[in-house]
MARGU-484209 format. One line per 2 residues: number of its first residue (from 1); their letters; for each residue x, y, z of C-alpha. Coordinates in pm, whole numbers, plus 32768, in hexadecimal, padded with zeros to 4 digits. Each point is the difference from the previous one (the first is absolute). Layout:
NUM> a> X,Y,Z; ...
***
This chain:
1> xx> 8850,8205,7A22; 7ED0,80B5,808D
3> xx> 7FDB,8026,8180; 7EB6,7FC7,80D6
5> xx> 7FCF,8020,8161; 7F66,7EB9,8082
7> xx> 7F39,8052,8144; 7F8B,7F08,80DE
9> xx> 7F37,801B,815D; 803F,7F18,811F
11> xx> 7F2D,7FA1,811D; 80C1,7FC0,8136
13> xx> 7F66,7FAF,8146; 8077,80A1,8140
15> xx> 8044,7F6B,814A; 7F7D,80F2,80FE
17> xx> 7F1A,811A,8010; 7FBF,817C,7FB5
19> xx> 7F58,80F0,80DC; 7E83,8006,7FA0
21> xx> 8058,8175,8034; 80C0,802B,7EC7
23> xx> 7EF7,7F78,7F40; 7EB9,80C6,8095
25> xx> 80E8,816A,7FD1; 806F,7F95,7EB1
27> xx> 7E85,7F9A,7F8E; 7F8B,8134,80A7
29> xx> 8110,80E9,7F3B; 7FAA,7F50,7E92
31> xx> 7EAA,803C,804F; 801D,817E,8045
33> xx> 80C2,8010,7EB4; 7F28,7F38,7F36
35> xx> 7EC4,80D8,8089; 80BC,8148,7FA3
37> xx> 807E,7F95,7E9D; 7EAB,7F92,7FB6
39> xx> 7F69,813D,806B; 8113,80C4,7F14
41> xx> 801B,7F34,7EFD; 8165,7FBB,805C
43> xx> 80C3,7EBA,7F4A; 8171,80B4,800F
45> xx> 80CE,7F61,8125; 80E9,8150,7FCF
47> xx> 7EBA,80DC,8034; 7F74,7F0E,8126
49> xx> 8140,8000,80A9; 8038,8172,7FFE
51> xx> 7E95,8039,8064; 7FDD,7F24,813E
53> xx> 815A,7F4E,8077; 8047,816F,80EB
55> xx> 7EA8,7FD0,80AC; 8027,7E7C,8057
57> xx> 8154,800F,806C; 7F85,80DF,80E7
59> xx> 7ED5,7F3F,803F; 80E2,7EA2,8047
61> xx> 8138,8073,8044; 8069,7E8E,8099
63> xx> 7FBE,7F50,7E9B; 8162,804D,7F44
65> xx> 7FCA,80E8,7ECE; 801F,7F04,7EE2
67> xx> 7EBE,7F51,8037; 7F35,815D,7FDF
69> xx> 8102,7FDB,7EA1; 7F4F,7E9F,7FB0
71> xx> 7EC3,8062,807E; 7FCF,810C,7EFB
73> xx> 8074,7F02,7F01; 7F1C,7F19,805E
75> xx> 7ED2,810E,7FFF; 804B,8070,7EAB
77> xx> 8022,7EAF,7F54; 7EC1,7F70,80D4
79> xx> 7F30,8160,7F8F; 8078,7FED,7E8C
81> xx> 7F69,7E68,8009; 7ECB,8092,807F
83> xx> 7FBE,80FE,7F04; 8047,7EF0,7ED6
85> xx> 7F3F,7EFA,80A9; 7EE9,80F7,8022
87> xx> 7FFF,8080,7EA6; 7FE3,7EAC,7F73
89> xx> 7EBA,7FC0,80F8; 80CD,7F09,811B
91> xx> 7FCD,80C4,8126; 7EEA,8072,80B6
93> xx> 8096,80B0,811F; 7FBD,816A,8019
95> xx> 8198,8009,8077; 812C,7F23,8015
97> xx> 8052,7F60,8126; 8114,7EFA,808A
99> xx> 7FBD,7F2E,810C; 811D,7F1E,7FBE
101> xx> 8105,7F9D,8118; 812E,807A,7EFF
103> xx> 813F,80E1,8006; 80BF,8073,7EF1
105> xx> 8163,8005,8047; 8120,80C3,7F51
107> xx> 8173,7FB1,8059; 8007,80DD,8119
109> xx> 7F2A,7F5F,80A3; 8058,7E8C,7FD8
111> xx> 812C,7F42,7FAC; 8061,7E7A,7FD1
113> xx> 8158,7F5B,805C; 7FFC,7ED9,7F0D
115> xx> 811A,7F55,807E; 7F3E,7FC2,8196
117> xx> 7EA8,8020,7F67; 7F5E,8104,80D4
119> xx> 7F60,813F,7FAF; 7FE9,8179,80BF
121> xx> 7ED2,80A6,7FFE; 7FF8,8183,8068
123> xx> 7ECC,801E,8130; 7FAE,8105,80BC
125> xx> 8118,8071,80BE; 80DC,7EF4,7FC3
127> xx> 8063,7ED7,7F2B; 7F97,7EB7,8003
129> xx> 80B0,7ECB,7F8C; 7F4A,7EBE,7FAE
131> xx> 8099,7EAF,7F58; 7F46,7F89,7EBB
133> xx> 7F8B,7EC2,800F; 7FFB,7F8D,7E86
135> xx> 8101,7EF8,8020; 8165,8097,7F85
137> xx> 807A,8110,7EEA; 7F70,7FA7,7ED6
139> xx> 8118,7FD0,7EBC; 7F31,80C4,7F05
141> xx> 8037,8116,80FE; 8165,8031,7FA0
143> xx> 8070,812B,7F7A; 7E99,809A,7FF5
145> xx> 7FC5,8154,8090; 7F09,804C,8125
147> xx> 7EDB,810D,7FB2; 7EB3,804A,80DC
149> xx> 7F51,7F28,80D8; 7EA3,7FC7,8086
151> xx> 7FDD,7F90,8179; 7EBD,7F3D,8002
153> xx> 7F10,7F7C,814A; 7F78,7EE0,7FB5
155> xx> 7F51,7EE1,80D0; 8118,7F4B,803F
157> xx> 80F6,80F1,8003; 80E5,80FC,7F8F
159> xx> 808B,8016,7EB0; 80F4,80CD,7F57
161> xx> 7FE0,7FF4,7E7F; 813D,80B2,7F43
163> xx> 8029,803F,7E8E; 814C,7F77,7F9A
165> xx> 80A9,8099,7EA7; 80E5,7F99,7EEE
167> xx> 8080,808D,7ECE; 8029,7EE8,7F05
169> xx> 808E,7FDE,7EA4; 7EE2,7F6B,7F0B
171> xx> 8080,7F0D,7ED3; 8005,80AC,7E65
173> xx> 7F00,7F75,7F9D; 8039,7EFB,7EFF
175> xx> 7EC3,7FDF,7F58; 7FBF,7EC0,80A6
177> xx> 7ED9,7FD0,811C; 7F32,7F3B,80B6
179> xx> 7E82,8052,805D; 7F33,7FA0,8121
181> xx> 7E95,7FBE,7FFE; 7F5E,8010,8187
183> xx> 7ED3,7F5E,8034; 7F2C,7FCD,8128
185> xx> 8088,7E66,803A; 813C,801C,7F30
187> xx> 80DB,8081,7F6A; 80BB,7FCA,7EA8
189> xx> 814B,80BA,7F78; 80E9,7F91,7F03
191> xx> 8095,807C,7E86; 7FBB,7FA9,7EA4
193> xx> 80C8,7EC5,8063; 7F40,7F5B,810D
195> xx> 7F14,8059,8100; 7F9E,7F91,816C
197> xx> 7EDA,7FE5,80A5; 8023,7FF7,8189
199> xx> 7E84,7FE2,80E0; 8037,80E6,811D
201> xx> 7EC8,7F8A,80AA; 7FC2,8149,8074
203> xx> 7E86,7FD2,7FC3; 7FCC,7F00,8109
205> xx> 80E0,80BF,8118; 7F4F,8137,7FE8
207> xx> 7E84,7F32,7FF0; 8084,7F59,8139
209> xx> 8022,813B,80CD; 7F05,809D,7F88
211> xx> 7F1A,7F09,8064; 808C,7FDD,812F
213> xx> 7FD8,8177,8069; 7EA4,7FF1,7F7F
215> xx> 7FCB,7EEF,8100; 8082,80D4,8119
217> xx> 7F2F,812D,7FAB; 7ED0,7F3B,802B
219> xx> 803C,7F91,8121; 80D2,811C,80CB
221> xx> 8104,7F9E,80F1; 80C3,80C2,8120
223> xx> 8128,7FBB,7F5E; 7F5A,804B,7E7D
225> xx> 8122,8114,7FAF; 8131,7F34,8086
227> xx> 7F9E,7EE3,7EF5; 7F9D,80C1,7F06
229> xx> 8149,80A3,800A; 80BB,7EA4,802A
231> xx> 7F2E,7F70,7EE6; 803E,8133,7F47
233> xx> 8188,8001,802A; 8018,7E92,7FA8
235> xx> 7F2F,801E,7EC7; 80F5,811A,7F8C
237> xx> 815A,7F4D,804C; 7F87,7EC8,7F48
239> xx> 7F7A,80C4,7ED2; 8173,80C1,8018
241> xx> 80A3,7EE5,8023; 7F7D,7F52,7EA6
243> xx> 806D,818D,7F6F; 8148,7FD3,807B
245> xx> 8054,7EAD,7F8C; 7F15,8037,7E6E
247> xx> 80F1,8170,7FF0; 8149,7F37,8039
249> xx> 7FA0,7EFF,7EEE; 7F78,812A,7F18
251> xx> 8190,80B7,802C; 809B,7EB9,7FD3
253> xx> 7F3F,7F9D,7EDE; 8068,8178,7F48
255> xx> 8166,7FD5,806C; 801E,7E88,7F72
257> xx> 7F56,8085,7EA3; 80EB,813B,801A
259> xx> 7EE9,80FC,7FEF; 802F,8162,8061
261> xx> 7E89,8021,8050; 7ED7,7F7F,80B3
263> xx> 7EB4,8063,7F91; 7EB9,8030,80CD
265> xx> 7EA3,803F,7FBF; 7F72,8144,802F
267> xx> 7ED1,7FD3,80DB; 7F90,8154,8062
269> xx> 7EB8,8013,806C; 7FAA,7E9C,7FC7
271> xx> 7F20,7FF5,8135; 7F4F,810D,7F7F
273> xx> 7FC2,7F63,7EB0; 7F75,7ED4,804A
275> xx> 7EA1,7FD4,808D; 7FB3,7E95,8008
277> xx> 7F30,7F4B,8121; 8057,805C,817B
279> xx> 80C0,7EBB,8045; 80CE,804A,7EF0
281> xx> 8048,816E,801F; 8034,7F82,817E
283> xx> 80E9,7F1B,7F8B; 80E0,80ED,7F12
285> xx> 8000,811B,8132; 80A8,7F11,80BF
287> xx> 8100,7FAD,7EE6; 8123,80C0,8056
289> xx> 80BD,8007,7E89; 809B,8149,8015
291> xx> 80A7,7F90,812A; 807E,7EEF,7F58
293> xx> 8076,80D9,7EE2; 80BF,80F1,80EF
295> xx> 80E0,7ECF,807F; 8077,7F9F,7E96
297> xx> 8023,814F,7FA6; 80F6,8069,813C
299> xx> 80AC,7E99,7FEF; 8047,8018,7E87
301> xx> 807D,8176,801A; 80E5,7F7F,812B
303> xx> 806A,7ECA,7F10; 8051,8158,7EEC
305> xx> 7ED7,7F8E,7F1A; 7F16,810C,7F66
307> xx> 7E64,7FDD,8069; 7F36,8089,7F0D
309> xx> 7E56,8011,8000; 7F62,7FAB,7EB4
311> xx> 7E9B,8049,7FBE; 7F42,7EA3,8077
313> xx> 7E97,8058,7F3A; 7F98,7EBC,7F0A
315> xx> 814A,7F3E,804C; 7F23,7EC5,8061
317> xx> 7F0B,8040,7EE9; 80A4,807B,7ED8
319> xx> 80F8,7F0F,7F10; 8167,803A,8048
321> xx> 803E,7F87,7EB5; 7EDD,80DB,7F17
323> xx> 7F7D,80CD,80D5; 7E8B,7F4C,800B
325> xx> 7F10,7FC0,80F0; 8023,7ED4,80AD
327> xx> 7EF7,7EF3,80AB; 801A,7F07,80DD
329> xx> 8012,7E9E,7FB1; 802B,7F46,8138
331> xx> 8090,8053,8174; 80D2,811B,7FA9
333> xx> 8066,7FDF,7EC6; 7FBD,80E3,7EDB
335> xx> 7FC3,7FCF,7E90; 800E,80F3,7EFC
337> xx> 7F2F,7FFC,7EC6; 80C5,80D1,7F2C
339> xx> 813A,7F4F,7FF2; 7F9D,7ECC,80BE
341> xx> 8111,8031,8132; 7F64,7F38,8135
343> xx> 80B2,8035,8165; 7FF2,8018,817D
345> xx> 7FA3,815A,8054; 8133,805E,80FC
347> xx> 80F6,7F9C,7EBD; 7F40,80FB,7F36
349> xx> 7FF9,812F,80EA; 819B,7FC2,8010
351> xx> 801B,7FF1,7E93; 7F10,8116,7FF3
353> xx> 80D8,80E5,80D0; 8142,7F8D,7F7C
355> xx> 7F64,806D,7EA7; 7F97,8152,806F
357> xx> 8141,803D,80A5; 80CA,7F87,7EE2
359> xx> 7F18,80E8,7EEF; 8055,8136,80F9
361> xx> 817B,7FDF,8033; 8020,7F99,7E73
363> xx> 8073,7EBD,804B; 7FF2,7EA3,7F47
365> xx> 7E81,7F75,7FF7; 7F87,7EE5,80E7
367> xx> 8041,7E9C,7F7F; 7EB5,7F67,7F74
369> xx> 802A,7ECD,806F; 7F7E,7F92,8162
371> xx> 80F7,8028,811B; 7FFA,7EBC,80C9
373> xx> 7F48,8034,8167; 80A1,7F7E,8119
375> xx> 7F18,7FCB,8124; 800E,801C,816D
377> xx> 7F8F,7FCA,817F; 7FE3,8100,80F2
379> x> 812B,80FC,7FCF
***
């Protein structure tokens, strides 16, 4: 069976504090490194490291050695972004430049007992040991290896957010699949057999807060940051939470068909693509699909199921059946003049994928008769 590590990055809140000290040296070390590898040219960590880390550890010889390590890490990867993002037109900056309240931690300089929930974090000249405060150790942490961390500053605290790792065995795949179709209110998955059709609701959550920051920057308050953060935070853990919940039926829905294989659309660059009105292109920046597609991917490769991206162009407007163009007749449905096949447009981007998948793995064709749509509330 083939193996895949399934990584996955946790965000744990601390109880307690870090000195403010650690932060201002290790901002003022990543941005002497950053300054220097832009003035060289320098995106090798190897290069970076043997170039500067003799100088700073004599320069701060209270910070322990491994965060002049993660420092040159971070530099290089923060440089090499720059240089892309600038190529393509992004940036305007003259230089790079991190203002961020971050750390990057390596296992020497944090660790986690699992079993009392608590974490140490290296500081200057010392240790310190802080409680985390996100309820109790979490199942799917079993059995996963710890990696690097990021300590992070934030308004209301201090958060420590760890990549957890696990090698997993994926299924053979059988031939048999199901695709999912993610739309800005809903979402529809199924198989030739049958597909569903669960409203996420999505649209009107992230309308809601949006107006509601709106509101607050016309009309500035002392306390405008604090609830734009809270309003921020909540918006995100009820968005997640309807992620969670649609990826757990998606995984159950492949295991109960017995396929070995979920497929997504490939949306690359869709933001970039489409240039409609401002509401709308306001409205599809603040749709957050890809994050959706990261949770099925990571839960199905956990449940051993194989994620695979098929090409998403013309799957709502093109005939799964004949390959025509389609038109619509009525509230999303579709009707094709060639062979007459009329449809709601989420069952015909599944069949369309399905199809495409099928016609690249040389398996059987799609059934031509219409799946039956199951529809849903809010997942």
């Amino acid at each position: 069976m083939p193996l895949e590590t399934v990584k996955l990055t946790a965000s744990l809140k601390l109880d307690g504090s870090i000195p403010e000290s650690l932060f201002s040296t290790y901002r003022e070390v990543l941005g002497q490194l950053l300054d220097y590898a832009w003035a060289n040219g320098i995106t090798s960590f190897k290069r970076l490291k043997a170039e500067k880390y003799h100088e700073l550890r004599v320069r701060h010889p209270s910070l322990p050695s491994h965060f002049i390590y993660t420092a040159c890490q971070m530099a290089c990867s923060i440089y090499k972004s720059f240089r892309k993002l600038r190529k393509r037109g992004l940036v305007k900056a003259e230089k790079p430049l991190f203002k961020k309240r971050v750390i990057m931690l390596d296992d020497h300089l944090f660790n986690i007992d699992l079993e009392s929930w608590e974490a140490s974090i290296a500081v200057e000249n010392g240790r310190a040991k802080l409680k985390l405060l996100h309820g109790t150790y979490h199942e799917k942490f079993k059995e996963m290896k710890i990696g690097q961390a990021w300590l992070v500053k934030t308004e209301d605290g201090f958060y420590l957010k760890v990549v957890f790792s696990k090698t997993v065995e994926l299924a053979e795949s059988n031939g048999r699949a199901i695709a999912v179709d993610i739309n800005e209110n809903n979402v529809a998955f199924g198989s030739t057999e049958r597909v569903k059709n669960i409203g996420t609701g999505e649209r009107a959550i992230r309308t809601a807060y949006f107006l509601k920051r709106r509101r607050l920057q016309l009309k500035p308050r002392l306390n405008e940051k604090t609830l734009m953060a809270k309003y921020k935070g909540r918006e995100r853990r009820r968005v997640e939470d309807i992620y969670h919940k649609l990826a757990n039926q998606i995984v159950d829905e492949a295991k109960g068909l017995k396929a070995s294989t979920i497929l997504l659309e490939g949306l690359a660059n869709i933001r970039r693509r489409i240039r409609r009105s401002k509401a709308i292109n306001g409205r599809l920046n603040r749709w957050s699909f890809r994050k959706l597609q990261e949770i099925i991917e990571y839960k199905a490769k956990l449940a051993g199921l194989n994620v695979t991206y098929v090409d998403a162009k013309g799957t709502s407007s093109l005939c799964p059946i004949c390959g025509g163009k389609l038109s619509p007749n009525g509230y999303r449905r579709l009707k094709c003049s060639r062979c007459g096949l009329e449809e709601d447009r989420d069952i015909i981007a599944v069949k369309n994928l399905l199809r495409r998948y099928q016609m690249d793995v040389g398996a059987s064709p799609v059934h031509p008769e219409s799946p039956p749509m199951i529809r849903g509330g809010k997942g």
